[in-house]
C-alpha positions, 0 to 999 in steps of 0.5 A: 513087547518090552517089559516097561512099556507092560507095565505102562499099559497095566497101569501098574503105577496108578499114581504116576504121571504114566497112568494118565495115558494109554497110547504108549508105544515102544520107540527104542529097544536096546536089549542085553541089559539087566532091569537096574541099568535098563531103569538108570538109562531110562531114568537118565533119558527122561531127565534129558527133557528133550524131544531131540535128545530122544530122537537122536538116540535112533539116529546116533548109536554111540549115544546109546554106546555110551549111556549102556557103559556108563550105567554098567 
């Protein structure tokens, strides 16, 4: 399982939003990418605030193409 989603499910940020649930599961891996820009990609998703935005990633590919490059 993919580091964040351990981290989410450890509870190891008690005062975070995340804390409050413990149903996480993985919905999208992209791999090959340091901690840094893994966290950027990750921080630029939950900005989007948009269940189609997320749904899209799976759908397009070049979307996750674009987002990896430009937090390289």
């Amino acid at each position: 399982m993919a580091y964040r989603i351990d981290q989410h499910l450890n509870k190891n940020f008690p005062f975070s939003f995340t804390a409050k649930t413990d149903d996480w599961m993985l919905f999208l891996l992209i791999d090959n990418l340091g901690y840094q820009q893994a966290r950027n990609i990750e921080i630029n998703i939950k900005m989007m605030k948009s269940k189609k935005f997320i749904e899209n990633l799976k759908q397009f590919p070049e979307i996750i193409k674009r987002l990896t490059l430009k937090y390289e």
